[in-house]
C-alpha positions as CSV (number, residue, x, y, z in Angstrom):
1,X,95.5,65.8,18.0
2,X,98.4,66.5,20.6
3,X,101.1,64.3,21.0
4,X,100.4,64.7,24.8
5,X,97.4,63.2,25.0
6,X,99.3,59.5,22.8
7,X,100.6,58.0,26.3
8,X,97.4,59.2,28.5
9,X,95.2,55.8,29.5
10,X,91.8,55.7,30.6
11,X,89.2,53.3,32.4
12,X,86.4,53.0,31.0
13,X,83.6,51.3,33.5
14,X,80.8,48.9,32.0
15,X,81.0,47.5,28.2
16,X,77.2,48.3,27.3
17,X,76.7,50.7,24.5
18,X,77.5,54.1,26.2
19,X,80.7,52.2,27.6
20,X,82.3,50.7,24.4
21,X,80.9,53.8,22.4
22,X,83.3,56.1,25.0
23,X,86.0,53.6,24.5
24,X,86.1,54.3,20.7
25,X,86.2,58.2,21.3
26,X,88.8,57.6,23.3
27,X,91.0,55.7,21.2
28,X,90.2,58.3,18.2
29,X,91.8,61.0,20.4
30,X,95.2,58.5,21.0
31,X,94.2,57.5,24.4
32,X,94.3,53.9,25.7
33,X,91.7,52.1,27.2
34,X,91.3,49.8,29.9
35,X,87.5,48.6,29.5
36,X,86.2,46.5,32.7
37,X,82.8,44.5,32.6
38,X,81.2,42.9,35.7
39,X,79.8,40.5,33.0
40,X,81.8,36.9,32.2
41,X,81.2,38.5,28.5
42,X,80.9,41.8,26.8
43,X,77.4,41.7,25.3
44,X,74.0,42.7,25.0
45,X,70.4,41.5,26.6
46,X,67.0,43.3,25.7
47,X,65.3,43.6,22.5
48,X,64.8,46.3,20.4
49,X,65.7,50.2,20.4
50,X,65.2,53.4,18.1
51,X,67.3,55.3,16.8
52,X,66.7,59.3,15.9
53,X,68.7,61.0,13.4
54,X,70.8,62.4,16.6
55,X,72.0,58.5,16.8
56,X,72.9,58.4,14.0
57,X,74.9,61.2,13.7
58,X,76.9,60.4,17.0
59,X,77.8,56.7,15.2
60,X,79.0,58.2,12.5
61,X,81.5,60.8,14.3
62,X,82.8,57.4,15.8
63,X,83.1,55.3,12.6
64,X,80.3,52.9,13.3
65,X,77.6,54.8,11.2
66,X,77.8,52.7,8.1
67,X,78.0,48.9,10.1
68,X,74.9,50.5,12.3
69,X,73.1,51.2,9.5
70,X,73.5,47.8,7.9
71,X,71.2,46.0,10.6
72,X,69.2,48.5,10.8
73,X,65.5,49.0,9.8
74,X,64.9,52.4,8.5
75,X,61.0,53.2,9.3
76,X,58.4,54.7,7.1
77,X,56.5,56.8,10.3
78,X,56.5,57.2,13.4
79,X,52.7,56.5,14.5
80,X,50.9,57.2,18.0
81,X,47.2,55.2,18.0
82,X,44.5,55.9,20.6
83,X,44.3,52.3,22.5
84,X,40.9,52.4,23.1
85,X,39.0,53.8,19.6
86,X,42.0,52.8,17.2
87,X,42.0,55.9,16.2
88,X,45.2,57.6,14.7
89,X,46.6,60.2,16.9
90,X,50.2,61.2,15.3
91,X,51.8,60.3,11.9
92,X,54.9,61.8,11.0
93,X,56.8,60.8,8.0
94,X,60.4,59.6,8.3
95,X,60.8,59.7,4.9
96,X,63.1,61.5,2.2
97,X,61.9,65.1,3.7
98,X,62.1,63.7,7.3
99,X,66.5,62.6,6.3
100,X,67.1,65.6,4.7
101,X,66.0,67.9,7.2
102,X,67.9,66.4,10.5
103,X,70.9,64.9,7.9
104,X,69.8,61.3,9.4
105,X,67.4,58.5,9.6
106,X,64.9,57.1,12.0
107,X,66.0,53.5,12.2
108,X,64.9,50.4,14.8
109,X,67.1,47.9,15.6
110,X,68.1,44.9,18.3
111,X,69.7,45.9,21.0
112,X,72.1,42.9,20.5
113,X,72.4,44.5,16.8
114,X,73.9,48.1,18.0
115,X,75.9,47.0,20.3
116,X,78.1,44.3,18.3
117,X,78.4,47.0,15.8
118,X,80.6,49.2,18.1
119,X,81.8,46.0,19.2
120,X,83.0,45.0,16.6
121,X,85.2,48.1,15.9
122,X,86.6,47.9,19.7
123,X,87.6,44.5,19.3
124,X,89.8,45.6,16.4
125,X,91.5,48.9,17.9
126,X,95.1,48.3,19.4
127,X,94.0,50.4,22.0
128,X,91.5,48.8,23.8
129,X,92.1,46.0,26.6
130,X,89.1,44.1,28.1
131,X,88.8,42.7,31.2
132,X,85.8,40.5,32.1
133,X,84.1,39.6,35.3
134,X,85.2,42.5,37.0
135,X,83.0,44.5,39.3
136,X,83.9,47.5,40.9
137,X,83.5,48.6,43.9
138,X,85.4,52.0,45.1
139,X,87.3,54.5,43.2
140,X,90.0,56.8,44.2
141,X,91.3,59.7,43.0
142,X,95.3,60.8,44.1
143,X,96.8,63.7,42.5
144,X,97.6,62.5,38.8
145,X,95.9,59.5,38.5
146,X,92.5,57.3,39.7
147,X,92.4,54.1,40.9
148,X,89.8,52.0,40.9
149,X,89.1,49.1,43.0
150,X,87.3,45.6,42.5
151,X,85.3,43.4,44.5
152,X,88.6,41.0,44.7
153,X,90.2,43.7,45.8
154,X,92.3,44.2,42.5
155,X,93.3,47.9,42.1
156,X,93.3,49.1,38.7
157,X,95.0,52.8,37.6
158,X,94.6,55.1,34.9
159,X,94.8,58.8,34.1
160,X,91.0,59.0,34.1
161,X,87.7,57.4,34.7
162,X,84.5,57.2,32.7
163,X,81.8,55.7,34.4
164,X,79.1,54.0,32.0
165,X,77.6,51.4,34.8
166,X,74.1,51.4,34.4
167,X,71.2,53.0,36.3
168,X,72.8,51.2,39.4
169,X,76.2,53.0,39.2
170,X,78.8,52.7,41.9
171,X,81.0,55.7,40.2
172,X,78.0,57.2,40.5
173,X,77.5,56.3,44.0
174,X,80.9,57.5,45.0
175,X,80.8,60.6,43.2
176,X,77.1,61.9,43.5
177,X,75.5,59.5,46.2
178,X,72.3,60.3,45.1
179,X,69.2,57.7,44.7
180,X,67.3,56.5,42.0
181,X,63.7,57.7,41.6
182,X,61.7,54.4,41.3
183,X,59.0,55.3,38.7
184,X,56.1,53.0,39.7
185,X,55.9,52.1,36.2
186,X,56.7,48.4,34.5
187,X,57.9,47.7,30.9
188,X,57.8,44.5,29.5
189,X,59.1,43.8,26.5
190,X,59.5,40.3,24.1
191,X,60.3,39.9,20.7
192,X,57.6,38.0,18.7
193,X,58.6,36.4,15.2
194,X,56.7,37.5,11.8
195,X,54.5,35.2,11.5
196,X,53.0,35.2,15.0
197,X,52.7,38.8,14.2
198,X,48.7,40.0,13.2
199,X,48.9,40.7,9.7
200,X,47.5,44.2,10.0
201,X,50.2,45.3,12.4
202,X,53.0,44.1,10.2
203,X,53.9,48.0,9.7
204,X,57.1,49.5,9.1
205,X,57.4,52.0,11.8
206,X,57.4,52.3,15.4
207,X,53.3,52.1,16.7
208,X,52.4,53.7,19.9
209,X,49.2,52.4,21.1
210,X,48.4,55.1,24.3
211,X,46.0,54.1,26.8
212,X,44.7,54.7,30.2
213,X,47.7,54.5,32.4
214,X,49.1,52.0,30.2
215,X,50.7,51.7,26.2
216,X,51.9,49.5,23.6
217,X,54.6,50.0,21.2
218,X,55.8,47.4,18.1
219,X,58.3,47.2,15.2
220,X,59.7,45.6,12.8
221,X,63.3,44.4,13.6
222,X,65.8,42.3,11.3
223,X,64.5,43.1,8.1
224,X,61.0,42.4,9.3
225,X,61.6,39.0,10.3
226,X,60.8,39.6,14.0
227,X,58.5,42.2,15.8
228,X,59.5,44.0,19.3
229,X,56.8,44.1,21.2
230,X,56.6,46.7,24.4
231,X,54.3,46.6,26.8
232,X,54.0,49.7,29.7
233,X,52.0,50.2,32.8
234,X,51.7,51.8,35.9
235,X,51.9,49.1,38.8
236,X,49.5,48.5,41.6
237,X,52.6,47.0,43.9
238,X,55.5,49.0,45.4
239,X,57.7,48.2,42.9
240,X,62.1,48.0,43.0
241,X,64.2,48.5,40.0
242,X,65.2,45.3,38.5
243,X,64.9,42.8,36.1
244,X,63.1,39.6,36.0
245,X,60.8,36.7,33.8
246,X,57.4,38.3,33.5
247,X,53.5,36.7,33.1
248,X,51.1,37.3,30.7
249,X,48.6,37.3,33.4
250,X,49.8,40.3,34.7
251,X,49.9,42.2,30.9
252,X,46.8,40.7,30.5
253,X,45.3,42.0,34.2
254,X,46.6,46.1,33.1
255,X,45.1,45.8,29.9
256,X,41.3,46.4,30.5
257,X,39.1,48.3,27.8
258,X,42.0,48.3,25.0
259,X,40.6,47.5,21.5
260,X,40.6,44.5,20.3
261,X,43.1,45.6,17.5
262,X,46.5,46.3,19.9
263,X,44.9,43.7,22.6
264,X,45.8,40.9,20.1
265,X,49.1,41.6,20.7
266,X,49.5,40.6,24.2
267,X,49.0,36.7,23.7
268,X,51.5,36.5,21.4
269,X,54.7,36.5,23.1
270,X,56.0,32.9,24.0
271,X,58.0,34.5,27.4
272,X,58.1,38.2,28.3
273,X,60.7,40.2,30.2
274,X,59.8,42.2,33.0
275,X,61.6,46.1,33.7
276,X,60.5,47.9,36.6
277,X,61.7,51.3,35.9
278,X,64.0,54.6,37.6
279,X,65.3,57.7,36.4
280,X,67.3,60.3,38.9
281,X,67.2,63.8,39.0
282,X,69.3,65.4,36.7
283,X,71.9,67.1,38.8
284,X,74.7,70.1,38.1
285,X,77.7,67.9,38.5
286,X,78.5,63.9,37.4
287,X,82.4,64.0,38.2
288,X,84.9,65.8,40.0
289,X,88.9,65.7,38.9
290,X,89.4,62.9,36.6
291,X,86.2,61.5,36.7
292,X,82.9,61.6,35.2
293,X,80.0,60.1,33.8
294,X,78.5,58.6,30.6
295,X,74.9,57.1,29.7
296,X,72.7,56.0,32.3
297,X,74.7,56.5,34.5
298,X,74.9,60.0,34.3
299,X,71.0,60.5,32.9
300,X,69.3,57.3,33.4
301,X,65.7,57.9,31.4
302,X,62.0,56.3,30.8
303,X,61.5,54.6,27.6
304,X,58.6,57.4,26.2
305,X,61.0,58.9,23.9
306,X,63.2,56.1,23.2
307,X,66.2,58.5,23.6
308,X,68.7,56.1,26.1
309,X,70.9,54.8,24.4
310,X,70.9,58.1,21.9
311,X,72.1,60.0,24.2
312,X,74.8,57.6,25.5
313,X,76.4,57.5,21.4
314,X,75.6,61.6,22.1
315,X,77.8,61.7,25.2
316,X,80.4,59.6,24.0
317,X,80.9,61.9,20.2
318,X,80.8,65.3,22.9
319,X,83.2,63.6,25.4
320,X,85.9,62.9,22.4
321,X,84.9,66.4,20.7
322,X,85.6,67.7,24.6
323,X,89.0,65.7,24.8
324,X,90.5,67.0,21.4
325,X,89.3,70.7,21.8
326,X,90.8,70.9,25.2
327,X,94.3,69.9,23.5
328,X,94.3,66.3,25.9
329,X,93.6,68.1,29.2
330,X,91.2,65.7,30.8
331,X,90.1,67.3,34.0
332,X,89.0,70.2,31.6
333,X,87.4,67.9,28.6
334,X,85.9,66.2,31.5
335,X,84.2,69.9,32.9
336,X,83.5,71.2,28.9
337,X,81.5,68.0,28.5
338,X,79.3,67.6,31.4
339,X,79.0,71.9,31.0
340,X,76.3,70.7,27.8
341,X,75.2,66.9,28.2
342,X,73.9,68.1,31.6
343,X,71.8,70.7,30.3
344,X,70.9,68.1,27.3
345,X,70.2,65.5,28.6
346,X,68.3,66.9,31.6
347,X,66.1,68.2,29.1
348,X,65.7,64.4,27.4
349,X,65.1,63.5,31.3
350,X,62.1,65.7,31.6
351,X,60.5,66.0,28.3
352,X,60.2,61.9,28.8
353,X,58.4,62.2,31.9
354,X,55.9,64.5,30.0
355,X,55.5,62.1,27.5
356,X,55.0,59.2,29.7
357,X,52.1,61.4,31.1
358,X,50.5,62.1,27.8
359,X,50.8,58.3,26.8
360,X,48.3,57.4,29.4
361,X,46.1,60.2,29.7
362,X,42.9,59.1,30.7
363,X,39.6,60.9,31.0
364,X,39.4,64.6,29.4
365,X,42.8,64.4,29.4
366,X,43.1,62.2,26.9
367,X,40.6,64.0,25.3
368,X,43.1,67.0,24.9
369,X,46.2,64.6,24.3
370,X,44.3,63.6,21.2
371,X,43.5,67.4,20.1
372,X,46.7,68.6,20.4
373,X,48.7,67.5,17.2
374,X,45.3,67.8,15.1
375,X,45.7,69.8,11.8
376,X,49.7,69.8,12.4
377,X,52.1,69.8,8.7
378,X,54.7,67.7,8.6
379,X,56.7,70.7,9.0
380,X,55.5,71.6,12.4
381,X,56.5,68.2,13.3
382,X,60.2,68.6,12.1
383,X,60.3,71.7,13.9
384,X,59.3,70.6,16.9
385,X,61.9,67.5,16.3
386,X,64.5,70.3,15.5
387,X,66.0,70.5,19.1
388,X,66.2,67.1,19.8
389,X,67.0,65.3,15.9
390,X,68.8,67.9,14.8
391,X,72.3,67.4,17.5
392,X,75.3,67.4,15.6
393,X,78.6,66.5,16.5
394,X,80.2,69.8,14.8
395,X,78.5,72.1,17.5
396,X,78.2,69.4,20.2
397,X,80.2,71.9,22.4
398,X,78.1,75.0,22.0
């Protein structure tokens, strides 16, 4: 590490995963942080997530692997079902041959779970202020240094600027200005507890139920003690991205022709949170200067290949790899690392709309869909996988 880069600060916008993940690989390269949340309190909502080999390789090039891994649940498969014949579609082991072959795990765990595990290490490193209940509004870049400005007009300065602000970005605003790309399509998600949970879909492994224009997907979290439970569909109303308390009425009204065996599922949530969904198009440039981009708000992705917050712990092990290869030069750490997550993750970005489409093929369509991984080895599985599980941080630059 040079000593040049010991008195160089940073911001670091939004204290989500991405955010307090780009913090710590900041910190490991002797740079101070300045961390600003528009929340009253750094934390989590949501429910569960997966986590690829990939993850797990980015956690452990920031010292979090091991916590991660302790509330974690390491899966036996990853399954895709056809929703209306319950019959198997995809099984691939995540097994011993599955770990050896990307150097990783397939793990699910609460959102709530991940995050206080980089948390926790942030919260301990010297390096790293927090400020709370801070929203920003403009930033500003003036020769050697960027400012950024809140909604109470408070003007904060640093040597560089990371946004990780969410889908709804306003460092992304300023320094792109481009707009969301409102899918159409809803997500609901709920966490149900064991024993509400059908007996015969008490299986250790993310399930994918795909059906006509709408899926399912469940798994164990906290040692099997509660299930996630996500529910997608394409809407019937012009829909805006947001948040908000969902019905089961509506669940209930996309879910026509399902079997009986995956419709069980949807009465057993107790309250259900409703996503309405955007993306953006991936585009050539997130920064410019001392600025640039991390996590959604630089790639914000669909759910189909459960590869968001992946590729946020991805960005954050490249942008420290980019920081220390470039000898503490920030403008050019900042250009090295967008020159590959760009490419990467616009890759991510697209290969999930595919697989959104192939979840809810309908008609012949879904008659291919189900034909297409028929008679495939294990192997061809893995080396399919290879481009996506098999990221490492050692040739994260290449």
């Amino acid at each position: 590490m040079s000593s040049t880069t010991t008195t160089q600060s940073a911001i670091v916008v939004g204290g989500g995963i991405g955010g307090l993940a780009a913090a710590l690989a900041l910190t490991r390269q002797g740079i101070a942080v300045q961390l600003l949340e528009q929340a009253s309190h750094i934390g989590e909502i949501g429910a569960g997530i997966q986590l690829g080999p990939n993850a797990f390789a980015a956690l452990d090039a920031l010292g979090v692997g091991q916590t991660a891994r302790s509330r974690a649940v390491f899966t036996d498969h990853i399954i895709m079902m056809d929703a209306v014949d319950a019959n198997e579609v995809v099984r691939i082991d995540t097994g011993a041959a599955f770990r050896e072959r990307f150097g990783g795990p397939y793990a699910v765990i609460h959102r709530a779970d991940i995050h206080l595990s980089i948390l926790e290490a942030v919260q301990r490193d010297p390096l790293i202020s927090f400020r709370t209940s801070t929203q920003i509004a403009d930033v500003r870049e003036d020769g050697a240094q960027v400012e950024v400005i809140d909604t109470q007009g408070q003007r904060h300065r640093a040597d560089a600027v990371i946004g990780c602000d969410g889908v709804k970005s306003v460092i992304r605003e300023r320094m792109v200005g481009d707009p969301a790309r409102v899918t159409g399509h809803v997500v609901y998600r709920a966490v149900v507890e064991r024993d509400n949970m059908p007996e015969e879909l008490r299986i250790n492994a993310p399930v994918l139920w795909a059906g006509p224009r709408c899926h399912l997907v469940h798994y164990p979290l906290r040692g099997g003690q509660q299930y996630n439970l996500v529910v997608t569909f394409h809407s019937r109303e012009q829909e805006e991205w947001g948040v908000r308390d969902g019905s089961k009425e509506e669940v209930l009204s996309y879910f026509q022709g399902i079997h009986p065996r995956p419709h069980q599922m949807l009465d057993r949530p107790t309250s259900w949170r409703r996503w309405a969904t955007a993306d953006r198009e991936p585009v050539e440039h997130w920064g410019q200067g001392r600025v640039t981009l991390l996590g959604d708000a630089a790639h914000p992705m669909t759910q189909y290949m459960a590869q968001g917050a992946c590729m946020a712990l991805e960005d954050a092990a490249t942008l420290g790899a980019a920081v220390q290869a470039c000898d503490g030069d920030l403008q050019a750490a900042f250009r090295r690392y967008e020159s590959v997550r760009i490419p990467r993750s616009a890759r991510v970005v697209w290969s999930t709309r595919e697989m959104g489409r192939i979840y809810h093929a309908q008609g012949v369509e879904r008659q291919v869909r189900n034909s297409l991984w028929a008679g495939k080895t294990q192997e061809q599985f893995y080396g399919a996988l290879q481009w996506l599980y098999g990221w490492r941080v050692e040739n994260c630059l290449q």
